[in-house]
C-alpha angles and dihedrals in degrees: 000000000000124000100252088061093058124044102225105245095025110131099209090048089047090045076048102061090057089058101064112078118217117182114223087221118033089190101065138051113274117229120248091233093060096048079044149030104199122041118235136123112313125213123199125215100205100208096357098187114191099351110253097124102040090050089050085051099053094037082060101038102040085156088065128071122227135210124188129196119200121160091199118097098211096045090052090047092059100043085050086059097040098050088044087049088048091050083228097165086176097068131081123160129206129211111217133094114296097229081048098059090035096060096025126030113029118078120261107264090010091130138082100172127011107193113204105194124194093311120199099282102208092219095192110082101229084065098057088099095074095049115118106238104066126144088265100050085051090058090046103053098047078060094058092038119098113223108293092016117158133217112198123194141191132171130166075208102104093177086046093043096054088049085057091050084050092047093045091045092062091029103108127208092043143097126212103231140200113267100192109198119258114199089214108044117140107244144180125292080235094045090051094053092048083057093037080057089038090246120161115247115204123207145164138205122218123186120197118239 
């Protein structure tokens, strides 16, 4: 983080820094015990923006450990300041690419949920190509996955939506589950303004097996 983000001597910039996660080698696993000092069950915000969903979460869950990723400077920055505000010790957040961190850096069977929210959907086909499920993300990801593990999905996207549904349907090793509605989950500041616009929001559950 750069200085203009954080005021020297301020105590909630200096609780922030500890927030953000950066890995000495980007080209090995990191180890569970450096992202955090307890063990217990990690969750994994896939693209956390700014923040709003990953802090709900840990407010709620304060027996799990979660870990954002987030390769925009100014999004990490918030959800550094908004976890440190908070006083969520169980909270760290990494800048780097989300496929990156998914098929590289996290342990093999590390995660017990990956959460995939409303990810930038590359509407122009000859974009596809950068969106974030793909085949090889889906491997991957059972890979990273403990036994049982869940990834959970929305999107607004319905073009993008029915590609995922393509993408899960060829993806081995997983089973698509029932996501029954809670009137009170946390959700996404994007989620929160589709509802707000009475938008559907399409989603879909998938349980490791």
């Amino acid at each position: 983080m750069s200085e203009k983000d954080h005021t020297p001597g301020d105590p909630l910039s200096e609780a922030a820094k500890l927030i953000e996660f950066v890995p000495e080698n980007f080209f090995k696993r990191v180890p569970m015990e450096e992202l955090f000092p307890r063990t217990a069950p990690l969750e994994v915000d896939i693209g956390c923006g700014e923040g709003a969903f990953i802090a709900a979460m840990a407010e709620r869950h304060s027996e799990r450990n979660f870990l954002g990723i987030e390769r925009l400077l100014g999004r990490v920055n918030t959800v550094s300041r908004i976890a440190a505000h908070r006083r969520l010790t169980n909270v760290r957040v990494m800048r780097v690419e989300s496929a990156y961190v998914v098929e590289h850096l996290l342990p093999p069977g590390s995660v017990s949920v990956a959460h995939v929210l409303f990810p930038d959907p590359w509407p122009k086909r000859y974009h596809h190509p950068r969106r974030l499920v793909q085949d090889a993300f889906m491997v991957a990801l059972h890979g990273l996955l403990g036994p049982g593990g869940e990834l959970r999905a929305k999107t607004d996207d319905l073009p993008y939506f029915q590609w995922m549904e393509k993408v899960f349907a060829k993806a081995a090793g997983f089973e698509r589950v029932e996501w029954p509605e809670e009137a009170d989950a946390p959700v996404t500041n994007f989620e929160r303004r589709f509802l707000n616009k009475g938008l559907p929001i399409y989603r879909a559950r998938l349980r490791k097996i």
